[in-house]
N, C-alpha and C positions, 0 to 999 in steps of 0.2 A: 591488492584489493582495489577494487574500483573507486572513483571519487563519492564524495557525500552528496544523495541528495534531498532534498526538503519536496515532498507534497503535501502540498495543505489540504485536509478535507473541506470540504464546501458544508460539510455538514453544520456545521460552525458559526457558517455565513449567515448575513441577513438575506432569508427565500426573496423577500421583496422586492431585492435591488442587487439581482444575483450578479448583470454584467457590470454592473460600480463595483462589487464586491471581485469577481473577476479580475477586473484592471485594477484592482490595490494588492496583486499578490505576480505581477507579470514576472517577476524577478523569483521565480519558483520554478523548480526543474517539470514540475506535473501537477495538476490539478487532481487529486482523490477526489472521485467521483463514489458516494456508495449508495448501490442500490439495493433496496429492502424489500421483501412480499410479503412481512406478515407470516409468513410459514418456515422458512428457513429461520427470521428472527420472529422477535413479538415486536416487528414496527414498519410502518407501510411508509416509504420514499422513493421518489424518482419512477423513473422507469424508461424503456426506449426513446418517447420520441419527445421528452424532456434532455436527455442527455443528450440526443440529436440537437437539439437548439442549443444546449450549452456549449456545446461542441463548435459551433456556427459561432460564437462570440467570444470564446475562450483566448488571449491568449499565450496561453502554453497548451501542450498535448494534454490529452486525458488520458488517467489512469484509474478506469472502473474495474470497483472491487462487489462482484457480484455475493450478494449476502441473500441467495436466493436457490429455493428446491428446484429439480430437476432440471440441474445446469446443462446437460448434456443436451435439453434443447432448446434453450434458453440462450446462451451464451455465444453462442456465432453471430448472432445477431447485430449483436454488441461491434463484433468484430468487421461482419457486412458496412456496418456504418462508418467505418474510417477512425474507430477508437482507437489511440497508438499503442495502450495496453488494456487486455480485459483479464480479469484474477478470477477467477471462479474459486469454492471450496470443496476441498477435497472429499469433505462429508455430505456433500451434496451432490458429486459425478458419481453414475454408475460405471463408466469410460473413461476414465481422466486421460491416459494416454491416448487413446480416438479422439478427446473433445480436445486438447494442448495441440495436437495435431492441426484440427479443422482451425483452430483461431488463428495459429501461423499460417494456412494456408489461405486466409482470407485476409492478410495482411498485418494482422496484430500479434504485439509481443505477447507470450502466453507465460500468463500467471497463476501459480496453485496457492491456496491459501489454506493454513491450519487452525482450528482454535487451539486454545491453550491446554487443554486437558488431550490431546491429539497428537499422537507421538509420532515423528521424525522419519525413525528409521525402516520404517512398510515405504514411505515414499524415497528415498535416496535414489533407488534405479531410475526414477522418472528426470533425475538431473538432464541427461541429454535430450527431455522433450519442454524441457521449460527456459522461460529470458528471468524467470523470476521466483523464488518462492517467500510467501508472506507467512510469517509466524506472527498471530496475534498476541499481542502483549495485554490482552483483555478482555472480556466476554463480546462476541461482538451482537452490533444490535443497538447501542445509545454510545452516545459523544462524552463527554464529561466525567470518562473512568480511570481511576485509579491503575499505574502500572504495576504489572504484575512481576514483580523481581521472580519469581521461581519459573517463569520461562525463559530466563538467560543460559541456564545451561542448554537447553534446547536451541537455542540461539548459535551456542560454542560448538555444539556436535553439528549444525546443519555447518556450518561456517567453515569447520574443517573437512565436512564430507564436499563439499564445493569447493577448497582449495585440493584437495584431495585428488578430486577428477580432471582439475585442469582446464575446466568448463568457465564461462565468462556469464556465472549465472549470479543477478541479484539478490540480495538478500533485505528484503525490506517487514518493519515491524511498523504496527500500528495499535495505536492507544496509547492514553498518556504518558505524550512524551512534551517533553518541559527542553528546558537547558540543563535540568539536571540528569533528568533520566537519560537523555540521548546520547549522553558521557556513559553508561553503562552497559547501553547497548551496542552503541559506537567499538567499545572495546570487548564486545563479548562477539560481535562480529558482523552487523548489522552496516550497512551502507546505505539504505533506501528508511527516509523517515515520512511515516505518516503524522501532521501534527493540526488539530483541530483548533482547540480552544487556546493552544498557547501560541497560536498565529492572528487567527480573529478575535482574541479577548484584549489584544495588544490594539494600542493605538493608531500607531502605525503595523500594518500585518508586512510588510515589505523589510523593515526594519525588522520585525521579529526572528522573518527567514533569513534572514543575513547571522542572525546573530546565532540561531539554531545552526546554520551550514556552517561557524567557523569553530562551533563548540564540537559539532560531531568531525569535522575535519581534524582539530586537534586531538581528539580520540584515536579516530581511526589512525593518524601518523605516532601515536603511542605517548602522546604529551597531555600533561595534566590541564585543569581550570584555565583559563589565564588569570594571569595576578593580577 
C-alpha cells in the first residue's frame, strides 16, 4: 500500500490570511482545495481564478476536490491550470471515463469521488482511468462533520478491489478525520487523508499533520495507538 498522506482542507483556514495560513501547513503532502456551487452542494466557495492564486502561493500541490454539477465541463479547467490533482464526483459526470481522461491529458492526476450513500462497485472498471478515488466519509458540503463509520466497509471493498487490480490507485477519504478516526480508516484501507478542523483547530497546524501522518502510518503498517 502506498505511504500515508495528510491534506489539509483550506476550508478550515482563516479566508483572510489564506497565504499565512498556507505556510503554517508546508509540511503536508497536498493542500485540499474544495470547490462549491451551491447546486451540487447547498454552499458557494472558491472557484477558478481563486484557486488560480492559491495555487501561485501554495507551497505544496493542490488537490481540488470539485463539489460541483456538470463536471464534465467544468473540470478540465481546473486541470488547464496546472492543478496536480482535480477529483470531480461521480454524481455529477455524465462521462466520467471521457472527463478522468481529458484531466490526465491536461496534466492532472484524475480523481472520482463518491458520497456516502453511493456504492463502489458500478465504478471498479474505472480503476484503470483514475490516480485516485475519494470515498466520502460524510455528507459533503460543510467542514465540521462528524465521521461516518458505516462507510468503512466501502472503504475495505474499494481497497481490495484496488489491491485486486494491481493498479497504483489512491485511496483517499474525507471528513472527520481526528487521530482517532484516521486509525479506522488507515486500517480499513484508506491512505490519502483529508483533515480540516483537526489540522487548523490545532495550534500548531504543522504539528497536527505530523502527528495525523504517524497515526495513519501506524495503521496502515497494521500497528496499534502508540502508547
Amino acid at each position: 500500500m502506498s505511504q500515508c498522506c495528510i491534506n489539509p482542507s483550506i476550508l478550515s483556514a482563516d479566508f483572510v490570511n489564506l497565504e499565512a495560513e498556507l505556510k503554517r501547513i508546508s509540511n503536508a503532502d497536498a493542500v485540499h482545495v474544495d470547490v462549491m456551487d451551491n447546486h451540487f452542494v447547498p454552499n458557494l466557495i472558491l472557484g477558478l481564478p481563486v484557486v488560480q492564486r492559491i495555487q501561485a502561493v501554495s507551497p505544496v500541490p493542490l488537490d481540488a476536490h470539485l463539489m460541483i454539477s456538470d463536471a464534465d465541463r467544468w473540470a478540465p479547467a481546473y486541470a488547464e491550470a496546472g492543478v496536480a490533482s482535480v477529483t470531480f464526483h461521480a454524481e455529477a459526470a455524465i462521462a466520467p471515463v471521457k472527463l478522468a481522461r481529458e484531466l490526465r491529458a491536461r496534466g492532472a492526476k484524475a480523481g472520482m469521488a463518491l458520497r456516502p450513500a453511493t456504492a463502489v462497485e458500478p465504478y471498479l472498471d474505472m480503476l484503470p482511468e483514475l490516480d485516485m478515488l475519494l470515498i466520502m466519509t460524510v455528507e459533503p458540503g460543510f467542514g465540521g462533520q462528524s465521521f461516518l463509520d458505516i462507510t468503512l466497509p466501502k472503504i475495505r471493498r474499494a481497497r481490495a478491489a484496488i489491491e485486486g487490480s494491481g493498479l497504483k490507485v489512491a485511496l483517499q477519504v474525507d471528513g472527520g478525520i481526528t487521530e482517532d478516526t484516521i486509525l479506522r480508516a488507515a486500517e480499513a484501507g484508506a491512505n490519502v487523508f483529508v483533515a480540516g478542523s483537526a489540522v487548523y483547530g490545532h495550534d500548531d497546524p504543522a504539528q497536527a499533520i505530523d502527528r495525523l501522518r504517524a497515526a495513519g502510518t501506524r495503521a496502515l503498517a497494521g500497528g496499534g495507538p502508540a502508547a
